[in-house]
C-alpha angles and dihedrals in degrees: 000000000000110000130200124274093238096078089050090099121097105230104212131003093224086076089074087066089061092040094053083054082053098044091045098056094045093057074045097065100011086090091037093060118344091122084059083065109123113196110220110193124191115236089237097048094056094047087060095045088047085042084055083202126126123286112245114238121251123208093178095057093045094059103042079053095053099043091037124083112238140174088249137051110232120203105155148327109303083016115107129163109195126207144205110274104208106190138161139180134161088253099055114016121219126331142178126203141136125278081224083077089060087064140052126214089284102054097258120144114243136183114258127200089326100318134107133189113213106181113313102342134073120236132187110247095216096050106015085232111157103242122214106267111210088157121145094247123185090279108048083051091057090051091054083050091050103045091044092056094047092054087043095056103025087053102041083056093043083058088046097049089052094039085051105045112158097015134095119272122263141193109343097351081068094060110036092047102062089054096051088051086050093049084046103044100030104028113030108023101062099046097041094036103181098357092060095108097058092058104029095094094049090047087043093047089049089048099060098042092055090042101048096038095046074054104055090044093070098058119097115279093002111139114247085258088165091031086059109096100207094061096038075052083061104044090050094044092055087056089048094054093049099031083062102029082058095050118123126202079271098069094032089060108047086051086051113025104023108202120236103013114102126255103254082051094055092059083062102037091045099072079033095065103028080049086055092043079071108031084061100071086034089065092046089055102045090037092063105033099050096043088047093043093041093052097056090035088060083043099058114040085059091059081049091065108064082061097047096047094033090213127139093210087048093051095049088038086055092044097049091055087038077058088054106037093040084057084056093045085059091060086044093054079052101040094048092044082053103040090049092054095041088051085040092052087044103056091048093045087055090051098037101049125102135249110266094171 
C-alpha cells in the first residue's frame, strides 16, 4: 500500500542505534536459514499484483498503523525501520534476529526459521504455540528515545545549574527551570504540604516523561509512546503503588472506619471507598491515553483526506486547520502532563496528610 508522504520523515536520529542492532543480527541468521524461508502470500495481495493496477489508499490502515505499536517502524512506503525481534519459547530457547526476516521485497509476511508473525504476536511454525515476545517494538524504541532525551536534557541543566550557582539562568537551563519551580510551587507543594520533598522527584520525573513524550509524538513518523495503554497503565500503576504504600492511619481509616458517618451509612461508604482506591488510577490510565490517541487519530485522518479526495484545495483546506489543531495538541501535551502530576500529588497529598481532627 502506497502511504503518504507525511510519514516519510524519520522522527528522531537515536533510532538508528536500535535499527543497526536490528541490521547486525539479521547478516547474522540470513546465511543460517534464509533458504528455510516460506513466502505466504494473501489472496488479495496477489490479485493486485496479478492485476498489476494501483493499490487503492487506506486511511484506515495508515492510521491503525500509526496509533498501534508494531515490529517494524513504518515510514513510508519502501521505508522500513526494522527492528530486533527478542523471542523464547521452551522449543526453541531464546533467540535474536531482525523483523526485516518476517517480509519479502514486497512487503509480504513470511515465515522465518520456524517462526510466523500473525498480526502482533509471534507463533511457532511447527506447533502453532504463541512464543514469549520481548522484542524492541515501535514503541519500546520510542520510550529509549524518550528517556534518552529526558536524561540529556534534565542532566545537562542539572550541570548548568551547579556550574552556575549564583547567576541567572541561561539557554536551556532557562527554560527548563522555570517549569520545574512551577511543578514544585504550584503542583506538588500544596497538595503534599510538608511532605513535598519526599515525593517531588518522582512527580517531576513523571512531568517530564508525559511532557516530552506527548512532544515527540507529535512529530512526523514518531510512534504514539503516551497513546499506548499499556504505558499510560504503567505510569498509573506505579502512582497507585506509591499513592497507597505511602498511606498513613489517616488515610486507612478513613477507607475503613469513616469518622463521623453512622453505622447503617459505612456499610454503604466501605465498598464505596475500597471501589474509588482503584477507579483513581483508572482515571489516570484512560485520561491520558485517549486525549493523546484522539488527538493523532483527528490528525490524521485530515491529512487522509488530501489522498482520498485527490484534490489539491482539500488537501490545503485540511493543512491550514492541521496548522491549527497540531498548535492545540501542543497545549494538550502540556495540559495532560499537568493534569496527570496534579491528580498524582493529590492522591499522595490525601494519603499522606495528617489527622487534624
Amino acid at each position: 500500500m502506497k502511504k503518504p508522504f507525511f510519514t516519510a520523515i524519520p522522527s528522531i536520529f537515536t533510532l538508528i542505534l536500535v535499527a543497526a542492532f536490528g541490521f547486525t543480527t539479521s547478516a547474522q541468521h540470513s546465511h543460517e536459514a534464509g533458504h528455510d524461508s516460506v513466502q505466504v502470500h494473501s489472496d488479495s495481495t496477489a490479485a493486485e499484483s496479478h492485476a498489476g493496477g494501483e493499490e487503492k489508499f487506506n486511511a484506515n490502515e495508515v492510521i491503525i498503523e500509526h496509533v498501534l505499536d508494531d515490529h517494524q517502524w513504518h515510514f513510508a512506503d519502501h521505508l522500513v525501520m526494522p527492528l530486533p525481534i527478542i523471542v523464547y519459547s521452551s522449543e526453541k530457547g531464546l533467540e535474536i534476529f531482525s523483523s526485516s526476516h518476517f517480509f519479502d521485497e514486497h512487503h509480504n509476511k513470511i515465515e522465518y526459521n520456524g517462526y510466523k508473525l500473525e498480526g502482533r504476536d509471534i507463533f511457532l511454525t511447527s506447533s502453532g504455540e504463541k512464543v514469549l515476545d520481548l522484542s524492541i517494538t515501535k514503541n519500546v524504541a520510542m520510550l529509549f528515545i524518550n528517556a534518552a532525551v529526558l536524561l540529556f536534557v534534565l542532566l545537562s541543566v542539572a550541570k548548568a545549574y551547579k556550574n552556575n550557582a549564583g547567576k541567572a539562568p541561561k539557554g536551556l537551563q532557562s527554560f527548563i527551570e522555570p517549569v520545574v519551580v512551577f511543578v514544585r510551587d504550584e503542583i506538588v507543594k500544596p497538595n503534599l504540604g510538608h511532605h513535598y520533598q519526599k515525593y517531588l522527584p518522582y512527580i517531576l520525573t513523571l512531568f517530564f516523561f508525559i511532557l516530552f513524550g506527548n512532544l515527540l509524538g507529535l512529530l512526523p513518523g514518531a510512534a504514539n509512546l503516551t497513546g499506548n495503554i499499556a504505558v499510560t497503565l504503567t505510569l498509573a500503576v506505579l502512582t497507585f503503588l506509591i499513592t497507597n504504600l505511602s498511606g498513613n492511619a489517616n488515610y486507612w481509616k478513613h477507607i475503613f472506619w469513616t469518622p463521623g458517618v453512622p453505622l447503617p451509612l459505612r456499610i454503604i461508604i466501605l465498598p464505596v471507598e475500597i471501589i474509588g482506591i482503584f477507579t483513581k488510577p483508572f482515571a489516570l490510565t484512560i485520561r491520558l491515553f485517549v486525549a493523546i490517541t484522539a488527538g493523532h487519530i483527528v490528525l490524521l485522518s485530515l491529512i487522509c483526506m488530501t489522498f482520498i479526495f485527490h484534490s489539491y484545495l482539500v488537501g490545503i483546506g485540511a493543512s491550514l486547520v492541521v496548522l491549527f489543531i497540531n498548535l492545540i495538541e501542543l497545549l494538550v501535551a502540556g495540559i495532560q502532563a499537568y493534569v496527570f502530576a496534579l491528580f498524582t500529588s493529590l492522591y499522595i497529598g490525601m494519603a499522606t496528610t495528617d489527622d487534624h481532627h
